[in-house]
Every structure is written in C-alpha cells, then in structure tokens.
C-alpha positions in Angstrom: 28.5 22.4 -6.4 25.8 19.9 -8.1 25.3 16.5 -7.0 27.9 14.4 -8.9 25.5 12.2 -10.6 23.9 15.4 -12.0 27.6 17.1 -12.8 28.7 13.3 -14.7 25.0 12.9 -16.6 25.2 16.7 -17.5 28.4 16.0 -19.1 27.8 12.4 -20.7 27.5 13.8 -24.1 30.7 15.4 -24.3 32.6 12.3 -23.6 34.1 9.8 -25.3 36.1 6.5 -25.7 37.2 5.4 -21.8 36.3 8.6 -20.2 32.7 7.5 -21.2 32.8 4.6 -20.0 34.1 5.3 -17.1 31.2 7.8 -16.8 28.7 5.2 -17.7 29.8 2.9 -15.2 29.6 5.4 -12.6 26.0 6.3 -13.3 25.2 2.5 -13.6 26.3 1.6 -10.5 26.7 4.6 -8.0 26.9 2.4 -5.0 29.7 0.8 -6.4 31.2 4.2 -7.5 31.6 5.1 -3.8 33.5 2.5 -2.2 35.7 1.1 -4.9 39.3 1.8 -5.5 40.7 3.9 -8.2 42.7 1.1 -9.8 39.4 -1.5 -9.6 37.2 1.1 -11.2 39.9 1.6 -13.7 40.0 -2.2 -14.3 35.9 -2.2 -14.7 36.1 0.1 -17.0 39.2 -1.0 -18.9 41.2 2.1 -19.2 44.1 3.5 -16.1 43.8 5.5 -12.8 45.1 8.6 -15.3 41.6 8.6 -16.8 39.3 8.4 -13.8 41.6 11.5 -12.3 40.7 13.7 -15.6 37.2 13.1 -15.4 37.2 14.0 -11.5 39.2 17.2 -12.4 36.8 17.8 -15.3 33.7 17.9 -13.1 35.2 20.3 -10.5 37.0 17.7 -8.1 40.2 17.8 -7.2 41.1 14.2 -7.9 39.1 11.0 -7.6 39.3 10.6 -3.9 37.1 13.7 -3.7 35.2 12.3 -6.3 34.4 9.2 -4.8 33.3 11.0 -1.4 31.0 13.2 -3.0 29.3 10.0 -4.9 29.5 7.9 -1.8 27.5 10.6 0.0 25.1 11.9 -2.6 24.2 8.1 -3.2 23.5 7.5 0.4 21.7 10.3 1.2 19.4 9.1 -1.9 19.2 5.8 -0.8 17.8 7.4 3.1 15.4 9.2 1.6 14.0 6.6 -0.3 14.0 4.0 2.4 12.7 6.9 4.5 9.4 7.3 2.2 8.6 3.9 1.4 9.3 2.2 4.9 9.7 5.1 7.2 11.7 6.4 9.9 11.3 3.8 12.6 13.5 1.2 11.0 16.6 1.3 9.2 18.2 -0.4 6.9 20.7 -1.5 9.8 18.1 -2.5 11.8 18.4 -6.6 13.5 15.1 -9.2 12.7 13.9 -8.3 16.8 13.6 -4.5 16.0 11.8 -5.1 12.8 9.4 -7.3 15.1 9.1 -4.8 17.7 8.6 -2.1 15.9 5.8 -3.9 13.6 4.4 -5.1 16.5 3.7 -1.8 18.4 2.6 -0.2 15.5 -0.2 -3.0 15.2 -0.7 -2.5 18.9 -1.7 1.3 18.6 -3.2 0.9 15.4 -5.7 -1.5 17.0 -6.4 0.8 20.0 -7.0 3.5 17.8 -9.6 1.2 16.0 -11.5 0.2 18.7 -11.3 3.8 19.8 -13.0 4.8 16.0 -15.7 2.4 15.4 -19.3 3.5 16.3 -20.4 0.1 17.3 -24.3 0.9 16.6 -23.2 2.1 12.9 -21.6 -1.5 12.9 -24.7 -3.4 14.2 -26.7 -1.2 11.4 -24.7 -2.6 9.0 -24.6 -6.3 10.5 -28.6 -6.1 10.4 -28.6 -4.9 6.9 -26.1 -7.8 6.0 -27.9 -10.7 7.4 -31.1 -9.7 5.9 -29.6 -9.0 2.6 -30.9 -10.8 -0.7 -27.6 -9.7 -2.5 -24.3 -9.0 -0.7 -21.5 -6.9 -2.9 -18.3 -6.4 -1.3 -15.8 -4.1 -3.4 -12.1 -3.6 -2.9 -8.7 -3.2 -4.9 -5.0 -3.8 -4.3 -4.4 -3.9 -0.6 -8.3 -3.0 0.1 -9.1 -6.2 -1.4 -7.1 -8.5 1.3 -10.1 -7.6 4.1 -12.4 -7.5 1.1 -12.7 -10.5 -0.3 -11.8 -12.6 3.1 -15.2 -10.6 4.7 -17.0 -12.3 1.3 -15.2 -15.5 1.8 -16.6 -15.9 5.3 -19.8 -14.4 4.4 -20.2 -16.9 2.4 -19.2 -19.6 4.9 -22.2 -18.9 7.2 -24.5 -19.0 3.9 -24.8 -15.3 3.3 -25.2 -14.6 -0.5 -22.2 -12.4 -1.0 -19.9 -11.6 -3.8 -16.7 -10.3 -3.8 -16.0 -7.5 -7.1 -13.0 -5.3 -8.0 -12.5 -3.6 -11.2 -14.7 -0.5 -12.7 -16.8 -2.5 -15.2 -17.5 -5.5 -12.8 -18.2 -3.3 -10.1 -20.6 -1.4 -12.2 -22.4 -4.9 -13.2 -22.7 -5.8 -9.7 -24.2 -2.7 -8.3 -27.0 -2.5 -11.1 -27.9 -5.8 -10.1 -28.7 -4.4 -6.5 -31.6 -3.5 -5.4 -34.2 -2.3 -2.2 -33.0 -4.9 0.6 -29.4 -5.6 -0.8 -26.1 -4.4 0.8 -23.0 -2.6 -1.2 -20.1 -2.7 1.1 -16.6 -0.7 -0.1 -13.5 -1.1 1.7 -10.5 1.8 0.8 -8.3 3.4 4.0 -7.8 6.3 2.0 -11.8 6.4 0.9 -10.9 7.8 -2.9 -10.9 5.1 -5.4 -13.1 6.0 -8.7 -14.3 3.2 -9.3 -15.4 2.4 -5.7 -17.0 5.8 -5.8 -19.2 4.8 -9.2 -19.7 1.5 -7.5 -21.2 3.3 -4.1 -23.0 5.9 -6.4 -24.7 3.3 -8.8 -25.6 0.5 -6.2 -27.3 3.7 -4.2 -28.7 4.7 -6.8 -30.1 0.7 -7.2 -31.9 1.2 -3.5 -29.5 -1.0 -2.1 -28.4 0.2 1.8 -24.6 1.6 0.9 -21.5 1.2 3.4 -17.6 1.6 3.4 -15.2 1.1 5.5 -12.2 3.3 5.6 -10.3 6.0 8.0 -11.3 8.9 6.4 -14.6 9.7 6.8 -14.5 13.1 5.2 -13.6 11.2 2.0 -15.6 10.9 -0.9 -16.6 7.6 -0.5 -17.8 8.1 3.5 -19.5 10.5 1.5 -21.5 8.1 -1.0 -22.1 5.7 1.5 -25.3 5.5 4.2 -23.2 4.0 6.7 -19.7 4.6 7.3 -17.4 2.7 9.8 -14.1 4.8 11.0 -10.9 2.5 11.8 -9.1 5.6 12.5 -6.2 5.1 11.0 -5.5 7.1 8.0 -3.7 6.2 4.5 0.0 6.5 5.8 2.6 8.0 4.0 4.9 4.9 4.4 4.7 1.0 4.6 5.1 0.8 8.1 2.2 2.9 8.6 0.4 0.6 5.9 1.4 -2.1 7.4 -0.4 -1.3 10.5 -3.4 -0.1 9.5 -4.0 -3.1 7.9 -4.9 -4.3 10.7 -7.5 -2.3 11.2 -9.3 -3.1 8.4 -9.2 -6.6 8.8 -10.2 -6.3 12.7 -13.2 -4.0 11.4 -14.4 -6.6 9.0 -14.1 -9.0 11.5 -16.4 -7.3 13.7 -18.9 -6.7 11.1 -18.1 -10.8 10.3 -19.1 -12.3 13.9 -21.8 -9.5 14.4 -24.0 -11.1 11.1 -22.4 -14.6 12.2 -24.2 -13.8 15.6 -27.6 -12.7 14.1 -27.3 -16.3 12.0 -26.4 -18.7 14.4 -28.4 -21.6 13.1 -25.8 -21.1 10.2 -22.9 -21.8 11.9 -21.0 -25.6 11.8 -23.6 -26.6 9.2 -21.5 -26.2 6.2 -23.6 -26.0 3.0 -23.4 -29.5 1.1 -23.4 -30.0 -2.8 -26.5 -31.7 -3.7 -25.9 -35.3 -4.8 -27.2 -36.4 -8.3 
C-alpha cells in the first residue's frame, strides 16, 4: 500500500465538506495525525469519530486505529531521514546536551588531525611569503567559506597587511582586475566549486597576481585555477555534523597561513596603526 499522506493527497480532490477537512488537517499536521485520539481529531476538525472511520476505510484501512499507525510511522520515518541528511547519524534527536558535546567535540578532534596531516607546510610558507610581500591582498569567500575568509582579512589587516575581504561575482571580478604582478588572490571553498570564486581565481591569474585557495578537494576546479593550493583534508560533508567539523579546518588553516605572515612582519605586531590627527 502507498504511504498514507500520498493515499489522503491523492484523494483530496474527491472530498468534500468534513471528510475534507478532516483530510486537510491530517496533511497539515501529520505529527499530530499520529498520536491523537479519534474523538480530539474529530473535535479539530469539527465533524464525529463516524467521519474519520469512512475516510480510513476509504483509503484502504480498516478503521482509524490503523490509520493512525500507518501516519505515525510514515511521518517518523520522514522525519529520520531528514534529520539523518542534514545532521547525520551520530546524534539523534533524543540525544542529552553531553552527547551533542561529545560527539561535536571528537569530530573537531579528528577533523584537526586530519588537517595537520593535509597541509604541505612549504606550500603554506609559499603562500605566507607571497602574502607579506603583497602590494594588494584579495581574500574571497561566500556563505560558510566567508567565516575563515574574512576573519584571515580582518587580522591581515591588523598586522598592517593591505588586504581586502570580497564575496559576490561582480565584486570579486572588480577586485581581481585590480590585481596585478606582486599581489595575492586567496579563495577559500571546502568543496573548491563556487563560480564565481572560479572567475575570481581565473581573472586575478590572469591579472599576474600569485593565485591560492584553500579547500579539501584539491582535484576541484578551483585547486585547479590556483598556483598554490593548501589541503585541510576534510572534504564537503554530506551533513552538518561533518560541516561542522570541517570548519575547523579551515579556520586552523588560515590561522597558520595568519601567524606564518604575522611571523615574517614582526615589527608589525602590538603597534596598532593610529588615525592621523588633524
């Protein structure tokens, strides 16, 4: 037999006066469906018992009882795979506040040993050289990319680096044809496919400027654009959870490539950069 939402929505148009609504309730509010009593749902939908038993019989059930079940347990199993693709499979919906931690936590934990596993740390000083010498620093990222992004342009800027932080195709596009021999285009994207990141790589190469990403794929298409490419080895997860953690990595590779310029500039450091009095 079809799932019951499908059997009651397949047979929606054929309804009418409290059968309907009793239908429409049901597809509104599935989770509520499952559990409630015969006479409440009745009450909901302002009609008797008698009429939530003919639309069970209608759709194949014998009585509303089996109904119920059958919504009850299609609903859930929708619910689990749901949960299951956007969080994952390591925590429930059940789960108490300490797993959560724990399970967040580890996650983190391998993510990061997988990172410092990944990075080619003479790629990373490459890049760090080309960074502290750079004219023109242009750091791109979007949506979660642009979290390590624009905090690697925020402390660039702190240690008087001339860095800029850019999402969006057309500002991206401004900012790499304002590169040149000498400057630095830095893109950040875990999965490494983002097309405007790609046109922003492309252009800013293009420009003569020294071209980097960092990401965990490196057969993508932007490790592909870029002259230097630093692995966090963590690829773009299927789930939050696995999000979650490779965050980390990101921000623990931008970190390095942070204190690696920060250590080629230390005359930089504690001075912070005064406004000029008039």
């Amino acid at each position: 037999m079809e799932a019951p939402l499908k059997l009651i929505s397949d047979l929606l148009p054929q309804l009418n006066g409290a059968t309907r609504r009793v239908a429409e309730l049901i597809l509104a509010s599935p989770e509520r469906a499952g559990r409630s009593s015969i006479t409440n749902l009745a009450a909901e939908a302002d009609t008797s018992a008698a009429t939530l038993t003919r639309l069970a019989t209608a759709l194949g059930y014998d009585g509303f009882p089996a109904l119920r079940a059958a919504i009850a347990t299609d609903h859930g199993r929708d619910l689990q795979a749901g949960w299951e693709r956007d969080i994952g499979t390591e925590i429930t919906p059940s789960d108490p506040p300490e797993h959560v931690l724990n399970v967040l936590a580890g996650t983190h934990a391998q993510a990061l040993r997988s990172a410092v596993d990944a990075i080619d740390l003479p790629t990373a000083e490459r890049l760090a050289d080309a960074i502290a010498g750079a004219s023109r620093i242009a750091i791109f990222g979007e949506w979660g990319d642009a979290i390590p992004a624009e905090e690697l342009q925020i402390r660039l800027l702190r240690i008087g680096r001339p860095a800029w932080f850019h999402r969006g195709r057309q500002e991206a596009a401004v900012a790499a044809r304002l590169l040149g021999p000498g400057d630095v285009a830095l893109g950040i994207a875990r999965s490494g496919e983002h097309g405007d990141a790609e046109q922003f790589l492309r252009l800013a190469g293009e420009s003569g400027a020294t071209t980097a990403v960092i990401t965990g794929m490196t057969g993508s298409p932007m490790a592909g654009l870029a002259d230097l490419v630093i692995d966090t080895g963590i690829k773009d997860g299927p789930n939050w959870t696995d999000y979650f953690a490779g965050r980390a990595t990101d921000a623990l590779a931008a970190g390095l490539i942070f204190v690696l310029v920060a250590q080629r500039t230390p005359d930089s450091l504690g001075t912070p950069i005064q406004a000029s009095e008039e």
